[in-house]
Structure formats: C-alpha cells, structure tokens
KOLLUM-827091 format. One record per residue: x, y, z of N, C-alpha, C in turn. Coordinates in steps of 0.001 Angstrom, whole numbers, plus 524288, in hexadecimal, padded with zeros to 5 digits. Layout:
# residues N
PT     n.X     n.Y     n.Z    ca.X    ca.Y    ca.Z     c.X     c.Y     c.Z
PT       X       Y       Z       X       Y       Z       X       Y       Z
...
# end
This chain:
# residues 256
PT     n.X     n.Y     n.Z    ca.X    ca.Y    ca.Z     c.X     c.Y     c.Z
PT   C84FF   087B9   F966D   C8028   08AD1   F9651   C7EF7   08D0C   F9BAD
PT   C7D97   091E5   F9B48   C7C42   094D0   FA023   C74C2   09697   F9E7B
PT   C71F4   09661   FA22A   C6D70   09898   FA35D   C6C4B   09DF1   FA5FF
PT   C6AC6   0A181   FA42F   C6A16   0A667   FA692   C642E   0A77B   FA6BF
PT   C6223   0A5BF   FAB7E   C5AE5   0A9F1   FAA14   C59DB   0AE62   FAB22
PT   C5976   0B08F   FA957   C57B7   0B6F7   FAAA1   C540C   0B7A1   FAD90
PT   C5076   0BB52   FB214   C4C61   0B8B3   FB362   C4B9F   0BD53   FB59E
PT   C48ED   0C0EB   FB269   C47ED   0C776   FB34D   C42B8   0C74F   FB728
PT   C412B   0CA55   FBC14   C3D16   0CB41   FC13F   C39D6   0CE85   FBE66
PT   C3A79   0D278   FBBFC   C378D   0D5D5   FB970   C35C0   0D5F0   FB4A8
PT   C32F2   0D16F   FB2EB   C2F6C   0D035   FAF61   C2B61   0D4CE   FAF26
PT   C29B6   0D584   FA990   C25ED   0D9E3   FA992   C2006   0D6DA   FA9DD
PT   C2115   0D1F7   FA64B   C1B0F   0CEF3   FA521   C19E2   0CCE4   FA986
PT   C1E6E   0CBA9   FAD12   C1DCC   0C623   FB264   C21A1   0C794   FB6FA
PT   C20C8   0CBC2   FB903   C25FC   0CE58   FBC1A   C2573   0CA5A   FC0EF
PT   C2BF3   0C8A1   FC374   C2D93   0C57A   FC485   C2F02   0BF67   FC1E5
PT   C2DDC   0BE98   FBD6D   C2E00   0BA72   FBB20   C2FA1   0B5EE   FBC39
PT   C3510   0B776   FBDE3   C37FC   0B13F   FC080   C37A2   0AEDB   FC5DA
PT   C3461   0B324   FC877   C32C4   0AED1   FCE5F   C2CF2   0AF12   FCC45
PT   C2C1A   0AECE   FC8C1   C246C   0AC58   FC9DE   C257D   0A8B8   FC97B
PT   C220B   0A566   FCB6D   C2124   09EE5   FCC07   C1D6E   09BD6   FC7D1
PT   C214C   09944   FC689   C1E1C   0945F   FC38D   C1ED9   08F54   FC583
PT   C1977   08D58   FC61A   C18DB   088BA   FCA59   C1E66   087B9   FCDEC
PT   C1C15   08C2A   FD190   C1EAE   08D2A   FD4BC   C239F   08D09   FD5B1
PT   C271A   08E0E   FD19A   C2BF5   0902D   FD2E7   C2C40   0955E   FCF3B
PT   C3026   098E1   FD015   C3074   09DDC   FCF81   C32F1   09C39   FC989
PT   C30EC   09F1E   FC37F   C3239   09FCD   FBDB2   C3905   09E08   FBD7D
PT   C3B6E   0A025   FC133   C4152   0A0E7   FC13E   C42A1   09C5D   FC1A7
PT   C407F   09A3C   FC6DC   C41EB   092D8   FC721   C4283   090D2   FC525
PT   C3E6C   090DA   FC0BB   C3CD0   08CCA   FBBA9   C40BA   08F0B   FB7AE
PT   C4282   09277   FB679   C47EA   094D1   FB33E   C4CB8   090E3   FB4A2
PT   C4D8A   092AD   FB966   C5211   0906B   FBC3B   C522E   08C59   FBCDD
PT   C4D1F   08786   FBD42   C4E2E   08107   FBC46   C4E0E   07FF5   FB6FB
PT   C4C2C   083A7   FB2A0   C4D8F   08046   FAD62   C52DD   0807C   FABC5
PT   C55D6   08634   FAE09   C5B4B   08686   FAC77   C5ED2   081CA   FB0E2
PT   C5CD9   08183   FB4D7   C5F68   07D83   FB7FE   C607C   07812   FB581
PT   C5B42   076C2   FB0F3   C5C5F   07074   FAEF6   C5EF2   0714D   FA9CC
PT   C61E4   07415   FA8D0   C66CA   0753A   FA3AF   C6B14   072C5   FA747
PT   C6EAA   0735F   FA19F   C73FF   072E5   FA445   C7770   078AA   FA46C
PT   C74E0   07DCC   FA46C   C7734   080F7   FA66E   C7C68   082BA   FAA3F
PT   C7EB5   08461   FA83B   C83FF   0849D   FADC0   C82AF   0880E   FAFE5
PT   C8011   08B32   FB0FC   C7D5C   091A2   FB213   C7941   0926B   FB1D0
PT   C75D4   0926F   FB6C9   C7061   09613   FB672   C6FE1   09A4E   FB88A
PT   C6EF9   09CEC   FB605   C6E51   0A24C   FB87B   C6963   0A718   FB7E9
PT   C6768   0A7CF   FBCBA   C6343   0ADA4   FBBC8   C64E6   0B146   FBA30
PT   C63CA   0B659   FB7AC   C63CA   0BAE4   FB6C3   C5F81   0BDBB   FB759
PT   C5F68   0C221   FBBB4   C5C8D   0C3B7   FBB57   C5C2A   0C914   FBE53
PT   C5949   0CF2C   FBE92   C597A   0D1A7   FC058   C56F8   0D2DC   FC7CB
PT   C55C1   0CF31   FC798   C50DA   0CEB8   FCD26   C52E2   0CCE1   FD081
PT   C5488   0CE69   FD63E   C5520   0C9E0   FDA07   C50B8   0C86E   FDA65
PT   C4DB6   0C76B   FD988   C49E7   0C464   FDC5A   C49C3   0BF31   FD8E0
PT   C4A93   0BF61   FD47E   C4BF3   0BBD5   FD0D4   C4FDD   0B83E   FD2C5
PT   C540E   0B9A7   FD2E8   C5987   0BA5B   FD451   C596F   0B656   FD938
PT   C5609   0B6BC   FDE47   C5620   0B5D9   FE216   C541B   0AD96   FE162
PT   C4F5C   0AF4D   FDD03   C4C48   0A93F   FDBCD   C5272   0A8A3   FDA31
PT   C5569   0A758   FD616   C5927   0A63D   FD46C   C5C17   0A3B9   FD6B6
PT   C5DB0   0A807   FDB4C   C6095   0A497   FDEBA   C5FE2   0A175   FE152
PT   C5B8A   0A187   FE3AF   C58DD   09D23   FE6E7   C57D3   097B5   FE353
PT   C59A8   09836   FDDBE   C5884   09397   FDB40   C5C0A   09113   FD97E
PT   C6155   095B6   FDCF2   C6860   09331   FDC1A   C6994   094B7   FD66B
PT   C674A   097A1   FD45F   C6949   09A8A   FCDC8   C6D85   09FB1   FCF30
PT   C7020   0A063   FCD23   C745F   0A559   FCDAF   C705E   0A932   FCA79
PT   C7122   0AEE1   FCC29   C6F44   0B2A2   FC9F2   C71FA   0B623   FC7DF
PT   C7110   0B7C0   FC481   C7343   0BF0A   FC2B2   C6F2E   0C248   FC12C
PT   C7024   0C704   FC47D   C6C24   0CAA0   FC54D   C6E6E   0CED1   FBF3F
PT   C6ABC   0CE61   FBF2B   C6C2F   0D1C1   FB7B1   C68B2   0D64B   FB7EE
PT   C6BDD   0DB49   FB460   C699B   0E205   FB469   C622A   0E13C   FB2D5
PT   C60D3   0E360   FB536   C5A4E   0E382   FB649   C57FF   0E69C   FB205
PT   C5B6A   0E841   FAD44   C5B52   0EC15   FA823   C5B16   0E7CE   FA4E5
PT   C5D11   0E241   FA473   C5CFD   0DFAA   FA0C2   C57C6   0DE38   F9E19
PT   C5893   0DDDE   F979A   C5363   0DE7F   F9627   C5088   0D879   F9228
PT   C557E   0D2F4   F954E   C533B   0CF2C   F93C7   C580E   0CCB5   F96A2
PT   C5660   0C654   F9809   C58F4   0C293   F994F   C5E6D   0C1E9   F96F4
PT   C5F0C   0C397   F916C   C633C   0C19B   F8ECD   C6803   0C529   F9140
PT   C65E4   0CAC5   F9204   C6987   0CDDE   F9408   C6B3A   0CE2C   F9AB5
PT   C67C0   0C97D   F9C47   C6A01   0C8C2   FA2E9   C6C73   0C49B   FA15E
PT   C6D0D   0C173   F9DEC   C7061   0BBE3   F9DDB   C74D0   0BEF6   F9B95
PT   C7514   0C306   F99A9   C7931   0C62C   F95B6   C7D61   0C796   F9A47
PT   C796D   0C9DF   F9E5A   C7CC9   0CC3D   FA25F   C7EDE   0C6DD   FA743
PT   C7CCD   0C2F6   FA847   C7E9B   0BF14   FAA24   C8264   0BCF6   FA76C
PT   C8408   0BBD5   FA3EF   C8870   0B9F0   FA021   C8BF5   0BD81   FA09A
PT   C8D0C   0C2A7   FA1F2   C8EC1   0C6D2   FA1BA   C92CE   0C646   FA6E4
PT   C9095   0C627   FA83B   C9186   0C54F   FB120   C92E2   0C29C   FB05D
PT   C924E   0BD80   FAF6A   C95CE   0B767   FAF39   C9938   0B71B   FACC9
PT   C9A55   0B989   FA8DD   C9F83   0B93B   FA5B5   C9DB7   0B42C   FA2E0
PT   C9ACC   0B287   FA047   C98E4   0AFC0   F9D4C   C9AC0   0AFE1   F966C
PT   C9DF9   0AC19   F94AD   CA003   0AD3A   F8F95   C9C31   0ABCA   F8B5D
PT   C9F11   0B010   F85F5   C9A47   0B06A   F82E2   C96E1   0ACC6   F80F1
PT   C9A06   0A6EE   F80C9   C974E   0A22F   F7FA5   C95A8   09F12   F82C6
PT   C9635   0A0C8   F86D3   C9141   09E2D   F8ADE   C8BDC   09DE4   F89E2
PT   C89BD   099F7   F8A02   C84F4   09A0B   F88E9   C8183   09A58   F8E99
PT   C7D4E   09F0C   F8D6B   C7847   09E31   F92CC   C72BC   09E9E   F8F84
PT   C7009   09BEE   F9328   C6A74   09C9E   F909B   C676F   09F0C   F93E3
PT   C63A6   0A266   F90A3   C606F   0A658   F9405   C59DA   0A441   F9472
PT   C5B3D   0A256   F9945   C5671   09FE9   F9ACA   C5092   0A27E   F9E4D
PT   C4D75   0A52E   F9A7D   C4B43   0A880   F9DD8   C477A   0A6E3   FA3E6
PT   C4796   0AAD1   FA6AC   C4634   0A924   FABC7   C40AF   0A8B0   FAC20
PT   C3D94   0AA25   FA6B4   C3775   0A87E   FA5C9   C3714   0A382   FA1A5
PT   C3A97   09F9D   FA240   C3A9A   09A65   F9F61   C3ACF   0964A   FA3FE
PT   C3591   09713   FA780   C36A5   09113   FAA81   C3586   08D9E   FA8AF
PT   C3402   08D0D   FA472   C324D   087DE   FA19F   C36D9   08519   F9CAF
PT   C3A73   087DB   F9CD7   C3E2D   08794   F99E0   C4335   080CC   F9964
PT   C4013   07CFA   F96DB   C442A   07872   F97DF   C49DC   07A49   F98FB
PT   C4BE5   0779F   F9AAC   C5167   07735   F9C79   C548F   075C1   F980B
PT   C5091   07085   F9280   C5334   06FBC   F8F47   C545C   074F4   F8AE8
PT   C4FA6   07767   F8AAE   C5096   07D25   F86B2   C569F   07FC3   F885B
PT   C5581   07FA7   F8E51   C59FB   0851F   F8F70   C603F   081A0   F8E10
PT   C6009   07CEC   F8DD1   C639C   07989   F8C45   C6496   078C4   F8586
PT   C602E   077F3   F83BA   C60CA   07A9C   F7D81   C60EE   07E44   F7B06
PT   C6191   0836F   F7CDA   C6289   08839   F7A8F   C6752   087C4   F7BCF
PT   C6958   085EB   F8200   C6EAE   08865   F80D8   C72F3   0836E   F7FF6
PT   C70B6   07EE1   F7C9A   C74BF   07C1F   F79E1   C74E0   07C89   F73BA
PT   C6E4D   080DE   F7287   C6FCE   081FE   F6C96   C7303   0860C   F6D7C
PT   C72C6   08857   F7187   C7888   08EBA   F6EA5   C7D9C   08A10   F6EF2
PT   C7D83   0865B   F713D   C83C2   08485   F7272   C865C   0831A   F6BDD
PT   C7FE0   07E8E   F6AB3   C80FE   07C8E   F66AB   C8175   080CA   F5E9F
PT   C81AA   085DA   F61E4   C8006   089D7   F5B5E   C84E7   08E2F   F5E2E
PT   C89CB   08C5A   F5DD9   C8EE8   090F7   F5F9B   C8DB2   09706   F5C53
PT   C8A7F   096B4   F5978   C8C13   09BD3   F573D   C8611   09E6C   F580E
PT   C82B0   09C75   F5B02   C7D16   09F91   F5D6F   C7EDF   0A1F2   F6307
PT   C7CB0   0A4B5   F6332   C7BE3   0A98D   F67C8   C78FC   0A8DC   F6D42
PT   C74D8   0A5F3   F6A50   C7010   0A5BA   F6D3F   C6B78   0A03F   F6B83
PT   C6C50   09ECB   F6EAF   C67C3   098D9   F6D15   C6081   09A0E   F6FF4
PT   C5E19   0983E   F6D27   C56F7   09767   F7067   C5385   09436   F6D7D
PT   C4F4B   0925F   F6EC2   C4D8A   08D2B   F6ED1   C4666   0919D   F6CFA
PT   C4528   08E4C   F6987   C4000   08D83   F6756   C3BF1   08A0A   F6741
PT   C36A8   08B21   F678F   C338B   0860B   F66DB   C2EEB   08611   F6368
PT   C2C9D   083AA   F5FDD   C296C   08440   F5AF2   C24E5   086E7   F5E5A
PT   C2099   08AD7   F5A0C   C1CF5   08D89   F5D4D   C183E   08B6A   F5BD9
PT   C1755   089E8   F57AE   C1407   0859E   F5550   C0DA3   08979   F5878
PT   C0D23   08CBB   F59FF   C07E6   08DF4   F5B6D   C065C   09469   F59DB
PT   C02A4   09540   F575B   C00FD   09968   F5532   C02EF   09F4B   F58F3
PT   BFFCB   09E2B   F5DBC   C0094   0A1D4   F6056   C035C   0A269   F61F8
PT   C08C3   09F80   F6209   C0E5C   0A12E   F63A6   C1081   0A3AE   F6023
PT   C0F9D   0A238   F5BE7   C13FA   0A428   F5760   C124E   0A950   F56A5
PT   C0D72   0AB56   F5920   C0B22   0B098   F5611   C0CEC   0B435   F5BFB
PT   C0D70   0B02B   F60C0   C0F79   0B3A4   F65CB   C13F4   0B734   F6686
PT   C129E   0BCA2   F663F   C1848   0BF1A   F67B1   C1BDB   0BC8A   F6CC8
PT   C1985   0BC18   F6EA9   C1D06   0B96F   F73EF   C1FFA   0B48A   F73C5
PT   C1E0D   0B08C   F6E13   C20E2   0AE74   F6F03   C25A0   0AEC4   F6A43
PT   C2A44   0AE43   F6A13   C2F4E   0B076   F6910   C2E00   0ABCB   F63A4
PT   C2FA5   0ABF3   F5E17   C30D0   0AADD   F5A72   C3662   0A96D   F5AD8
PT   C3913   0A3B1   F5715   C3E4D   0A654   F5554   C3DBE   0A195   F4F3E
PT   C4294   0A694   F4AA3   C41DC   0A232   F46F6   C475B   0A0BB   F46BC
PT   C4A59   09C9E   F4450   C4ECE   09B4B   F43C7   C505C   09ADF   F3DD0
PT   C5666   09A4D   F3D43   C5687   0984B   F3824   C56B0   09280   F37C1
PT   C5814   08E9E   F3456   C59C2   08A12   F35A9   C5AAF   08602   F38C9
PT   C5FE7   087DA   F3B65   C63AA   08927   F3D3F   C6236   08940   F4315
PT   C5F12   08D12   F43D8   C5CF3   08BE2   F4936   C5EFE   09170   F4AF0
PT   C60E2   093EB   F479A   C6313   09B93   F4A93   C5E43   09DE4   F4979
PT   C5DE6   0A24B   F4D6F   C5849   0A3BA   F4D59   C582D   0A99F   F4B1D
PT   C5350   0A9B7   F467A   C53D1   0AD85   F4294   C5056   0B2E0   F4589
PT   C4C0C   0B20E   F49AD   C48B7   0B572   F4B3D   C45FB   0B3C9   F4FA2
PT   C45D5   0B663   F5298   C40EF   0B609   F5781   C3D77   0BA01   F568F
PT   C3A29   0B9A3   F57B7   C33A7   0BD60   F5695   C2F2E   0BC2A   F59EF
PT   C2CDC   0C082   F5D3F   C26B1   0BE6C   F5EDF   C248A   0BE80   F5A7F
PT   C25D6   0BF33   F54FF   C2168   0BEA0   F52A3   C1F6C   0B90D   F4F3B
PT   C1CFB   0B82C   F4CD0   C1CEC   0B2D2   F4BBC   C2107   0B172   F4686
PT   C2528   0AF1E   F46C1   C28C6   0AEB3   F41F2   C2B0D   0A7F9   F43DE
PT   C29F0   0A421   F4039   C2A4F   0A7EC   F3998   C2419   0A7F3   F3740
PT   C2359   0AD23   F33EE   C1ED2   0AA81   F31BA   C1D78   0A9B1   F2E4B
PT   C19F9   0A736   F2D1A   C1701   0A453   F27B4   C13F0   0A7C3   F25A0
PT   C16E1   0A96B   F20AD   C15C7   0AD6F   F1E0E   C10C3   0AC49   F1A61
PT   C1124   0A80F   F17E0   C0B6F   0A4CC   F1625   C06BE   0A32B   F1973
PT   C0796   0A3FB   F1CF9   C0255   0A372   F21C6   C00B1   0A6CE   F21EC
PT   BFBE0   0A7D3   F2194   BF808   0AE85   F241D   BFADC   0B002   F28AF
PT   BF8BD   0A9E9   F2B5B   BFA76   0AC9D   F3113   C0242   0AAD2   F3287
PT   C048B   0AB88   F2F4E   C07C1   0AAF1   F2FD6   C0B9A   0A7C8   F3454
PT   C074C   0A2C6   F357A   C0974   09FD7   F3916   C09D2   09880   F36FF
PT   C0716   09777   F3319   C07F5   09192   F31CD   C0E96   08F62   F331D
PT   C1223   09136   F2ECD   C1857   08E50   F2F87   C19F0   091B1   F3308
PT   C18F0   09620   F3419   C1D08   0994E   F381F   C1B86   0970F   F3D25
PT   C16C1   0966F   F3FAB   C15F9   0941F   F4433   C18AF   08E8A   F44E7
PT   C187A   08AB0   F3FB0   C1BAD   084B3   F405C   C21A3   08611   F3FCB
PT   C23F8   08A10   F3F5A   C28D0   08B84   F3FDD   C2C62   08ED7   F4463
PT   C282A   09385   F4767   C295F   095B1   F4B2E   C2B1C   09285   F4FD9
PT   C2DC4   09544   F52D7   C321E   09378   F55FA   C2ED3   09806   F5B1C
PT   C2FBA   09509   F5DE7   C2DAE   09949   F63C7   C34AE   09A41   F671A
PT   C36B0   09ED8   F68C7   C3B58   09DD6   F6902   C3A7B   09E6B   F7085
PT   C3CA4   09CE9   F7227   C3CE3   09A80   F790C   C40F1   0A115   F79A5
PT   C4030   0A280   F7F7A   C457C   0A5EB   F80B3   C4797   0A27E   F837F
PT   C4C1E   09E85   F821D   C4FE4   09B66   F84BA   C54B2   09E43   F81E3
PT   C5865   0A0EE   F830F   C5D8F   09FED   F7ED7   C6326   09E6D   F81EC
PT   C65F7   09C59   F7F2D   C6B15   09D44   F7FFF   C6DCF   0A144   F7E14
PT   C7294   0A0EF   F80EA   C767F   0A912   F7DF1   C7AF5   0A4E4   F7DE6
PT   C7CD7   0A70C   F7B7D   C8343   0A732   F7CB2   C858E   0AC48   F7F65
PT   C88C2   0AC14   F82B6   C88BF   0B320   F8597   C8A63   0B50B   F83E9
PT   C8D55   0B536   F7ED9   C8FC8   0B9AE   F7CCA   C8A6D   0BB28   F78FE
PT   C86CC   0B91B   F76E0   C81EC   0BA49   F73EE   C7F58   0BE99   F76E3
PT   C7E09   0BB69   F7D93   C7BE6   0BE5C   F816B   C7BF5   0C408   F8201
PT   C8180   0C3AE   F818E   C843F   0C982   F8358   C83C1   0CAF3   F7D9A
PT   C83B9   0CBB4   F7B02   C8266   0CDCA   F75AC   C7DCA   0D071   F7628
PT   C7941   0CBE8   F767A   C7425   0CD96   F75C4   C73BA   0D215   F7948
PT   C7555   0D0B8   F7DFB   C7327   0D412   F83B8   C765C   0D9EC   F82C2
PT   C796E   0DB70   F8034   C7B8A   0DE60   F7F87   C7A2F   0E1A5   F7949
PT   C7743   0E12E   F767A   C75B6   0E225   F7173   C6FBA   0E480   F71C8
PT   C6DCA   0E9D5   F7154   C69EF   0EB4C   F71E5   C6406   0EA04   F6EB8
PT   C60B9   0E9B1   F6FA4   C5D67   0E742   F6F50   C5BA3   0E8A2   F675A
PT   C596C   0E568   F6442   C5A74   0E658   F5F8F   C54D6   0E66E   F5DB7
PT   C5331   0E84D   F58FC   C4F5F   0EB3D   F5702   C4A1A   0E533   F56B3
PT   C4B4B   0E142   F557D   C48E3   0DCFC   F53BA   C484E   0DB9B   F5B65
PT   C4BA8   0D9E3   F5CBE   C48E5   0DACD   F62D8   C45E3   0DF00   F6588
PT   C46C2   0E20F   F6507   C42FC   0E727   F64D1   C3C8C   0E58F   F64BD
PT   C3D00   0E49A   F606A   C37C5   0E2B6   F5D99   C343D   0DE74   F5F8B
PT   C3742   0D9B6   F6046   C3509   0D49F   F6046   C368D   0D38A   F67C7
PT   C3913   0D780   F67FE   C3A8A   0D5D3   F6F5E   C3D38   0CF02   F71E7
PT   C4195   0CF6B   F6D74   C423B   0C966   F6D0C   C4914   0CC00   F6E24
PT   C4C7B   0C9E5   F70F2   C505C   0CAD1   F71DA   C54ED   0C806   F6E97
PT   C52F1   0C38E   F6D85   C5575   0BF2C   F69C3   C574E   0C25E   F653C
PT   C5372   0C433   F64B5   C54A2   0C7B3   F5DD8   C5846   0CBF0   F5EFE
PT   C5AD3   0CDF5   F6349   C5E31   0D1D3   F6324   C634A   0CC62   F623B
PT   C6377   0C7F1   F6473   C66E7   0C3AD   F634E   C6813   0C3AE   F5D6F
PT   C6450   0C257   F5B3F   C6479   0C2CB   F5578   C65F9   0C793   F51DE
PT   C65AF   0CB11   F53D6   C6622   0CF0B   F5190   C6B32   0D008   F50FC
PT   C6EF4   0CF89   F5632   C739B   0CF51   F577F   C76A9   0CB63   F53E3
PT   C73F3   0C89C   F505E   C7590   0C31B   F4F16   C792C   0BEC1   F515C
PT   C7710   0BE80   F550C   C77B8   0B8EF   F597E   C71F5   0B4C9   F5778
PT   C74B2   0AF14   F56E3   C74BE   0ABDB   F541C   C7107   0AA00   F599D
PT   C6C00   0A790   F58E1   C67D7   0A650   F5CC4   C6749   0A13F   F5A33
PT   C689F   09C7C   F5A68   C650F   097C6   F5C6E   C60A0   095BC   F5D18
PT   C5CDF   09369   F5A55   C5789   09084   F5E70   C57D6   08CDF   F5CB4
PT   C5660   08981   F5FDD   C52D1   08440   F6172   C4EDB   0822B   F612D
PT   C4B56   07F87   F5FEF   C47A2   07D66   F6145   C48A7   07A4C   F668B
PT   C445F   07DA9   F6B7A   C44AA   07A45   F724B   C4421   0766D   F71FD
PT   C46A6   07205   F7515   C4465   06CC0   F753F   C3F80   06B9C   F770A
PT   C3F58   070AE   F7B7B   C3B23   06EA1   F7DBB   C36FE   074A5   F7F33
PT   C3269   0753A   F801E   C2DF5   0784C   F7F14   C2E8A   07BB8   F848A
PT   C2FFE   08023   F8688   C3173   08278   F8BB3   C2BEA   08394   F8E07
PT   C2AFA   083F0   F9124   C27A1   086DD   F93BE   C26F0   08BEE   F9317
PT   C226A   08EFF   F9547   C2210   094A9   F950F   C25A2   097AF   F9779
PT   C26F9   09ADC   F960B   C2A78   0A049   F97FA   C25F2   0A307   F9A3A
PT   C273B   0A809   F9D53   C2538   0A951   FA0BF   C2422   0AEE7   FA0E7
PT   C2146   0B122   F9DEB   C20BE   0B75B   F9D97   C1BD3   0BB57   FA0DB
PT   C1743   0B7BF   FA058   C11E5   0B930   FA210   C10AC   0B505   FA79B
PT   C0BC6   0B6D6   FA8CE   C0A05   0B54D   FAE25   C084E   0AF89   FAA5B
PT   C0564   0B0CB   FA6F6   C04D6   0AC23   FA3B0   C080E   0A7E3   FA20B
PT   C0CB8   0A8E4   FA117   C1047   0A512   FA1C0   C120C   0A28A   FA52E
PT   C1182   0A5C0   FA9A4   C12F0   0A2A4   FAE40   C110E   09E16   FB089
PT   C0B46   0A0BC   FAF41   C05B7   09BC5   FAF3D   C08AC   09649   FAB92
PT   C0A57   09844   FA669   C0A13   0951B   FA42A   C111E   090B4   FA583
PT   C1377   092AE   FA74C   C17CC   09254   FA7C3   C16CE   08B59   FAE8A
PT   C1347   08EDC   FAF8A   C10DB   08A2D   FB51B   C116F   08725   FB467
PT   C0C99   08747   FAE92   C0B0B   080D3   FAE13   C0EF3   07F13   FABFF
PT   C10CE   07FDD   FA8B8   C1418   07EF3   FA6F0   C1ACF   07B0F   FA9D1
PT   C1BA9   07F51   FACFC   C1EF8   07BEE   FB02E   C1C41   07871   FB42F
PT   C1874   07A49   FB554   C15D9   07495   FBA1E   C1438   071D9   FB6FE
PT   C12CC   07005   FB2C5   C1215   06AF9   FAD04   C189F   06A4A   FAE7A
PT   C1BF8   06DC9   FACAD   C2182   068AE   FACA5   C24F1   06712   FB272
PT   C2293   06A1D   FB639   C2474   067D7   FBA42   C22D3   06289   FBCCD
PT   C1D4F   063AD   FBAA7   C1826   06030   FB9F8   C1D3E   059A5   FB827
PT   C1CAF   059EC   FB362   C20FE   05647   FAFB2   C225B   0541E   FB0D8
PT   C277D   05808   FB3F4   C2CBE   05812   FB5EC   C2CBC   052B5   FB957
PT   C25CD   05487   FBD8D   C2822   0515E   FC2CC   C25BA   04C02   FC192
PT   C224A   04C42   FBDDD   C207D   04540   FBAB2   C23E2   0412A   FB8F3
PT   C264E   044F7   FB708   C298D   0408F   FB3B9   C2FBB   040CA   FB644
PT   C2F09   042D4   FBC0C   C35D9   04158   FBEB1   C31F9   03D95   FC344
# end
C-alpha cells in the first residue's frame, strides 16, 4: 500500500488550506502523521504549490509537484503513479489533505478491503447517519450497497427512501450510510478513471465516484471501525476540527 495526499493551496471556500493551523500545527501535519501510523511503504504529497511543497519537506515527505489544471485529487494521484512507473495492481490510497482527523486504522481498512475483493477497482468506508438533518444534507455524500457490500449509488440526496413515510425518512434514515472520502484505487482503475471524461450522472450530483460507476468499475464499502473526525472545507470546520483534535491529543497524552 502506497499513500498519496493531494493537498491543493488554492482552495476557493478556504484558500491556503493545508498550512492553516489547527491547534497549532499547520492542516498538512495532521495529514502526514495519520498516514505516518499505517504500514504504508510510501507517503507521498501531491500537490501544485511550492509553498505547500516546501511544509512537506520540512516534514521529510517526498513531493510531486502535479499540472495546476487538475480538477480533483484522483487525477494528481493518476499523474503520480504515472511518473513512478507504478503497476496496474498496485494499490494507493487517496488520502485527502483536508482529513486531519482521519484514524490511521480507516486508511488501513480501505486499503485491506480492495486487497481482500481481487475483482473491485476501488474500496471506501461508510458510517450509519442515524440523524435527520444529515440525511436531508446535500453535503453530506449518501451511498447505497447491494448485499454484498458493492456499492449501487452515491447521492447528496437523501437515498434510500421510505416511500411510506410522508416525510420520507422513518426506514431510509435507519438504513442510510454516510459515505467518508477515504478510497483505495488500484492504478490501473486510477488511470482509467483519470483519463475518461466526466459523465452525465456526475454532472449532476458533482460526485466523481459515479463517473467510477458508470465506467463499471466494481467499488467496495465498508462499514469504518471507527467515527473520523471533521474534514475541513469552511472557516467553520476548522473551528470545529480544533476541538476536536485538542479532545484527542487531550486522550492521547492521559492515557500514555
């Protein structure tokens, strides 16, 4: 397993993103120590910014500076696999550079379900939403599965729903799945996706996964072991992202 974070300077909602500080170390840090406690053979930045680039190094991570046109993470890990000569069944996981709260065990269970499902593409991890106002949130990402555990749909919208409910949330809310952006690729998937133009159902829903699906590459989920922290989009999150890690650093130093 290889780790790739992407970790784009020019945020539109939060420009600079990966050197703001959360309790006091810079967003990127906190990327780069959760991928540090895997067993990764490879960590690596991607990203268009020296200035990015520069934290990186100073934190002993190798970099690759990737085209400043790219129009999502998957397609700078597309182009890092590319440069490395990386074969198609290599597995990397794309660990975004706004997940400092991200266990070490998740990024370790996504990419031992692609190991364990040879004929999936792409593995990612879910967690029950069990609360009204999530399930009705565009922002937060839907996914449903079959059985099986291959995943039939991602949607901001609320699915599945309960067609016998007015409000169409009684069983669909005790069934919805909140889906995490953690995934694993396999690189020959990678290079597929990153190379396949963007498709009508992504279009729509602004979900990139679904151009995966569309392609029919075989996606994976999980239920997380464990509950991640906030990701990092708004000034508001960042707030929230604080407490958050100063509560588990908080933890951390109690109970060593």
């Amino acid at each position: 397993m290889r780790i790739v974070i992407p970790a784009r300077f020019g945020s539109s909602r939060l420009p600079g993103k990966p050197l703001l500080e959360i309790a006091g170390r810079p967003m990127l840090a906190w990327v780069i120590e959760r991928a540090r406690h895997t067993r990764a053979s490879e960590v690596i930045v991607a990203t268009d910014d020296e200035r990015v680039a520069v934290l990186a190094r100073a934190l002993s991570v190798p970099v690759e500076m990737t085209d400043v046109h790219h129009a999502s993470g998957t397609d700078r890990i597309a182009e890092v696999a590319t440069r490395r000569g990386w074969s198609d069944e290599d597995i990397v996981v794309n660990l975004q550079g706004d997940e400092p709260g991200m266990p070490a065990a998740l990024i370790e269970q996504v990419a031992t379900l692609l190991q364990a499902h040879p004929s999936a593409s792409i593995a990612t991890l879910a967690t029950p939403i069990g609360d009204p106002a999530a399930y009705r949130d565009p922002n937060v990402v839907k996914v449903v599965t079959d059985s099986t555990g291959r995943a039939l749909y991602f949607s901001r919208a609320p699915i599945p729903w309960d067609r016998d409910d007015a409000q169409g949330a009684r069983a669909g809310i005790a069934a919805a799945q909140r889906h995490l952006g953690l995934y694993a690729y396999r690189v020959g998937a990678l290079r597929r996706l990153a190379a396949s133009p963007v498709c009508t159902l992504e279009q729509i829903e602004k979900l990139e996964q679904l151009r995966a699906l569309d392609l029919g590459l075989e996606i994976r989920v999980e239920r997380a072991r464990e509950i991640p922290g906030p990701d990092v989009n708004t000034a508001e999150d960042l707030a929230r992202a604080a407490v958050s890690l100063t509560a588990t650093a908080r933890t951390n130093s109690e109970s060593s």
